[in-house]
Every structure is written in structure tokens, then in C-alpha cells.
VOKOL-250725 format. One record per residue (C-alpha): z negated, y, x; residue in one letter. Coordinates in steps of 0.05 Angstrom, whole numbers, plus 5000, padded with zeros to 4 digits. Each point is the difference from the previous one (the first is absolute). Example, Ala and Ser with C-alpha at 12.3 -4.5 7.8 and 13.67 -1.06 7.14 Angstrom:
2
484449105246a501350695027s
% end
This chain:
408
797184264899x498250605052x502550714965x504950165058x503349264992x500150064924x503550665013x505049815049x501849424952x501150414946x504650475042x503349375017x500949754936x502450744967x505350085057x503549244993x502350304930x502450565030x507750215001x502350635053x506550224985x502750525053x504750604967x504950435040x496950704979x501650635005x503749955067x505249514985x506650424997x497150335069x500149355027x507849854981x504849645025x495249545024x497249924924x507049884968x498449415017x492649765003x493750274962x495650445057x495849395002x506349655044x499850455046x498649825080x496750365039x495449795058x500549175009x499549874916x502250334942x496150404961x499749414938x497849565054x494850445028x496050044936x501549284987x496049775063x494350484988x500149854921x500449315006x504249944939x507950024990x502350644965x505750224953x503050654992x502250584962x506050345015x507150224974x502349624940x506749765039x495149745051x496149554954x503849445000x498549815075x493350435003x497249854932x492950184974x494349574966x494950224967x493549664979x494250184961x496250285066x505050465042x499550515063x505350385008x501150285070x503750575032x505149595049x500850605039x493550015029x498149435057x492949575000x495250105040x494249684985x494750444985x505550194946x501049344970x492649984989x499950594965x505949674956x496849404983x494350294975x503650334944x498049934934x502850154925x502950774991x498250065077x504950285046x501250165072x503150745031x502750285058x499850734977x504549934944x503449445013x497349394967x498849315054x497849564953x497449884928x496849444947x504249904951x499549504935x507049564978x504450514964x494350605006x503250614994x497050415067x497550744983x497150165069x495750604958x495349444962x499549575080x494050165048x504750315056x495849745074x503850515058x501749565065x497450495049x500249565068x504850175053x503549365010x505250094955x507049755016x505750144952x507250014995x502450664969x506650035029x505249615037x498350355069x493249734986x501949305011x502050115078x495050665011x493849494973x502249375025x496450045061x492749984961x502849464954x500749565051x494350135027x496449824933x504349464987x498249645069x492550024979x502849774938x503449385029x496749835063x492350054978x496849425017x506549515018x501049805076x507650225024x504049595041x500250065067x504450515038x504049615039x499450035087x507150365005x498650584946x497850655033x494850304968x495950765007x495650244964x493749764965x501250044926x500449424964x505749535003x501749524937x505349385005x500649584932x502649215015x507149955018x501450585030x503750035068x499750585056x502249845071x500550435053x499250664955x494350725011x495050104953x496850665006x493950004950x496150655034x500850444934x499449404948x500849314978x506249515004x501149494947x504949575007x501649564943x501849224978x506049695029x500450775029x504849995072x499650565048x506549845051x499450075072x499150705039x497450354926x494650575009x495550014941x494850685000x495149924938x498550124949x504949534977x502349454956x504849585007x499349574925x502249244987x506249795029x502550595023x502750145069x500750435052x505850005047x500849965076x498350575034x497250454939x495550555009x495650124944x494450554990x493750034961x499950154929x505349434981x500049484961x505949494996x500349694934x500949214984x506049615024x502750705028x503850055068x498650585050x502750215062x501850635043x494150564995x496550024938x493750564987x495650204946x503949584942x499649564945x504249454981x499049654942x502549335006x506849545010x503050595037x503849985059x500550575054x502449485058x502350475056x500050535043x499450764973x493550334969x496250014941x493350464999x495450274944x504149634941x499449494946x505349454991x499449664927x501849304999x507649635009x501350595040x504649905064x501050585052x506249885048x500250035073x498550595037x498350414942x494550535009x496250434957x497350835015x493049974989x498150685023x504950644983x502350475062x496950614982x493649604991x499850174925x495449634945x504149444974x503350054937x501649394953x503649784928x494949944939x502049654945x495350404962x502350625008x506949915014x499250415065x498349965072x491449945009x496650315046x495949425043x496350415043x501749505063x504350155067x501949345003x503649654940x505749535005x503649504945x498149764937x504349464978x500449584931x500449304996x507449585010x502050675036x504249985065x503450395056x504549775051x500350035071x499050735038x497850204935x496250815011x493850094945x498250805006x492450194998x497549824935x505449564965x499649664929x503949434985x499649694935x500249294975x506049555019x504150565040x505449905049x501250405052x504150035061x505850475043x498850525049x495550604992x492650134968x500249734923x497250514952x491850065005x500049744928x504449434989x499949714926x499249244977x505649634993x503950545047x505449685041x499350515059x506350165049x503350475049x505650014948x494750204933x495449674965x501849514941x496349544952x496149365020x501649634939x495049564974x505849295002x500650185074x492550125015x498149414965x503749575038x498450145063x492550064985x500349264973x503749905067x494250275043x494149714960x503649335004x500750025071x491550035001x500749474949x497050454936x502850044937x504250724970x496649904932x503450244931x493350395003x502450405067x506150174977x496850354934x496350305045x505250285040x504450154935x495250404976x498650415073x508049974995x500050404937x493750465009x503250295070x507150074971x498650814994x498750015078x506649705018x506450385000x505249964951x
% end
């Protein structure tokens, strides 16, 4: 057998033993409330999430390590060959390469921060007796902070278009669809788009299985619009968004993420925000993305109990999953809202707005779990998915970890 074929097979043959398991890190409490919820690796942004991104450029299935009240639902397995990886960095890859190569005791950096590294079933890791390699190429993507997942979404489409649409033929764009622009345009089977404007001059459109965009829509990519989802008559959306599975969009949408089975149906705006999933914003509601005096936005860190600095002009709403508002509801510049809050009434809700907060005009209460619980098994029913005895320990626990942010 020729040397380079006896090598390859042997690469081959070493990596179909292999096990990646992806680990939340350091960042994970900077990445709250969106990681009450779901390990970093469950985290959309661009068309996939970021499990699924290193799943398709792995070629394996992955497990993960996270929070112990997590594990349940997100559990780990370990076998006798393991690479642990940093979830909160994205695959490109010349850095997948560079992952599979590892060996025993070898490890992967990005200045301090470990990537990736070999370890042996129940090895306990001492990073002083691994070979440290430093990943000094500059196409490193990673998610440090909420902001991050709108400010970088953008480039994670773009990667995740390359991703998706290398070497498969798109269907056609159908004779009534107005299109500018010569980036690349990607429609997956099923999806339906009459009479709507794509504008792909600054980047790619992918629009996804069974996706609909409704009649008089303008589309400006980059942008992903993910399985199932939809987007409503007459919606303007602009580049750097991605619309999450099943999810229902309308009015003006720009720079955002939405995770998935989340509905923002109508009119109003929503720009430079992240919606978790289960979330539902009411009519007309709008959200301040950009302060008046033109200030750095400011936002609530679980970490440090304060309000960050983000160093961006233009930062809107974070929201938790099963969180709501009503209709005409006002979101200030740089607004938190936790997991399974309520809010609704006249005026601008508080910029930090706790789970489980029922959120009025007349105060703000407790959410209490009986109440939440049934109307999330409501909602998930209605997309015919199951409220699992899993998700509500989940949310008991989120429940009882948030309790010292909610007023007596």
C-alpha cells in the first residue's frame, strides 16, 4: 500500500474512535439568559447552531458538558478516546484540521483560552504536563458575549452558507421574485416565495425547507430565514438576520437573531437583538436600539450583577426563552429580559427585567412556575412538541436560581 494511502487510512481509522464533546467554557454566565436554558453549543447564530456547525464539519454527533441541572436533556458521554472542545468558538476549517490532529496530552489555545484538547476516559486534565499548540490564524469567530450573537451574525452566515450550499444545486428562484445583487442565493425543497425582493448585494440569502416568504416581503442579505419559519406580508428585513426554525416574522426586522418557534407576527421594530426560543412579541411593539445622546450601550451581566459596557452604538433586546410582551409594548436601548417573563401596560419596562417577572404598569409580580408551565405546554402543543418533565426541571431550577433578582 502507497505511504500517503496507508497514512490516510490510519487517520481514518484513529478518528472513527474518536468522541468530541463540546463544553460551555469560561463564557457561559456572559452568555445568560440565553444559557439558562441550553449548553453554548445550542446556540444559533448564522443559518445553524453552533452544535450543528461542528457536527457537519466533524462528521460525527457530539455530546456536551454543561451545568449539572442541564444534564438531563444535554447529557455527556464519554469514551475511551475524547476531544473536548471550547463551544464558544465557531469552525472554520483550517481549525478543525488543526483539531483533529490532536494527539494524547496535546492541546489547542487561543491566548489563554483553551479551544480544544485530547483527553483519555476519566483523565484528570493538568494543562501544565499537555503540549500547548497557540491558534494564531485570524479567522477566529467566537461568542464572548450576548451582543456577540447579533454584532457577528453577519460573518456566521456568511460561513454558514459555504457551509450548506457547497457543492448542492438550489432551487430555482421563481419568475415573480425580484432579485439584485449578485451574491449567492440558496432555496432548500419546499420552500415558497411569491412576489417578494431579494437584495443579495452585501451577502448571501438562504432560505430554508418548507421556508414561506409572503407576498410584497423585502429580504436584504445576509440572511436566513431557517426551516419552516415565515415571514409575513409586507416585512422588511435587513442584513445580519437570521430567523430561526418554525419562527414567524413580520413588520421591520434588522441585525437580529431569533432562535427558533418564536413569533414576532406584526407591525413595529425589532433591530440589533436576540429573541431565545417560545418567545412571542405583541403587536406594534418596538425596541430602542441606539440611545439619544448617541452613548455606548450599556447592558445587564449576570456575571457581575451590573450593567456591562458593550462598546456598540447600537444594542437592542435580549430576551429569554417562553418570555412575552404584549401589544405597544416600549423595550429601551439595551433591555434584558429573563426566562419566562411577562410583560405588558404602558410605559418603558425596566432595562433589566428578571425571569419569571410578571411585568405591568401597575408593578411587577411573580411568574409562578404552575402558571408558566401551563401556558408553555400550551404554546409547544400548539407546534405539536411535547413540555417534558425535563423542561420544567429546567425551568424550576432557572425559577429558583433568579429568585434574588425579583422583588419581594
Amino acid at each position: 500500500m502507497p505511504g500517503n494511502l496507508l497514512q490516510l487510512t490510519y487517520h481514518l481509522s484513529e478518528n472513527l474512535t474518536m468522541n468530541y464533546i463540546l463544553f460551555d467554557g469560561a463564557v457561559r454566565n456572559q452568555l445568560l439568559p440565553f444559557t439558562f436554558t441550553r449548553p453554548v453549543a445550542d446556540i444559533r447564530i448564522g443559518i445553524l447552531t453552533i452544535r450543528e456547525k461542528w457536527e457537519k464539519y466533524l462528521g460525527f454527533t457530539t455530546t456536551t458538558i454543561t451545568e449539572d441541572y442541564l444534564s438531563e436533556k444535554y447529557p455527556m458521554v464519554e469514551l475511551e478516546n475524547n476531544i473536548l472542545i471550547n463551544a464558544s468558538f465557531l469552525p472554520t476549517p483550517e481549525l478543525v484540521g488543526h483539531i483533529e490532529n490532536l494527539r494524547e496530552n496535546q492541546a489547542l489555545f487561543h491566548d489563554d483560552e483553551p479551544i480544544a484538547f485530547y483527553t483519555k476516559e476519566d483523565q484528570e486534565v493538568d494543562f501544565d504536563s499537555y503540549e500547548i499548540t497557540q491558534y494564531v490564524e485570524d479567522d477566529i469567530l467566537r461568542i464572548e458575549n450576548t451582543w456577540d450573537i447579533f454584532a457577528k451574525n453577519h460573518e456566521a452566515i456568511r460561513r454558514d452558507f459555504q457551509l450548506i450550499a457547497h457543492d448542492r444545486n438550489s432551487r430555482p428562484i421563481p419568475e415573480n421574485v425580484v432579485v439584485i445583487g449578485k451574491e449567492p442565493i440558496f432555496i432548500e425543497e419546499g420552500a415558497t416565495l411569491p412576489l417578494c425582493s431579494l437584495n443579495a448585494t452585501d451577502g448571501p440569502i438562504y432560505i430554508g425547507k418548507d421556508a414561506e416568504i409572503m407576498e410584497g416581503a423585502m429580504i436584504r442579505g445576509p440572511f436566513a430565514l431557517c426551516e419552516g419559519a415565515t415571514v409575513k406580508m409586507g416585512a422588511k428585513i435587513y442584513s445580519g438576520t437570521t430567523i430561526g426554525p418554525h419562527s414567524k416574522v413580520g413588520g421591520e426586522v434588522n441585525n437580529s437573531v431569533i432562535f427558533g418557534f418564536s413569533n414576532k407576527g406584526h407591525d413595529g421594530f425589532l433591530g440589533n437583538s436576540v429573541l431565545g426560543e417560545w418567545c412571542n412579541i405583541g403587536a406594534d411593539s418596538n425596541n430602542s436600539n441606539l440611545k439619544n445622546n448617541y452613548a455606548e450601550v450599556r447592558l445587564w451581566d449576570y456575571e457581575t450583577g451590573g450593567f456591562a459596557r458593550t462598546g456598540l452604538q447600537f444594542c437592542g433586546l435580549m430576551m429569554g426563552d417562553h418570555s412575552k410582551c404584549g401589544i405597544n409594548t416600549m423595550f429601551n436601548t439595551g433591555t434584558v429580559v429573563g426566562v419566562s417573563a411577562n410583560i405588558f401596560g404602558s410605559g418603558f419596562p425596566r432595562n433589566f427585567v428578571p425571569s419569571f417577572s410578571w411585568d405591568g404598569s401597575a408593578g411587577t409580580t411573580t411568574y409562578k412556575t404552575d402558571k408558566a408551565f401551563e401556558v408553555a405546554k400550551v404554546v409547544m402543543e400548539r407546534r405539536n412538541i411535547d413540555f417534558t418533565e425535563q423542561d420544567a426541571a429546567i425551568l424550576e431550577h432557572v425559577f429558583e436560581e433568579t429568585s434574588k433578582y425579583r422583588r419581594k
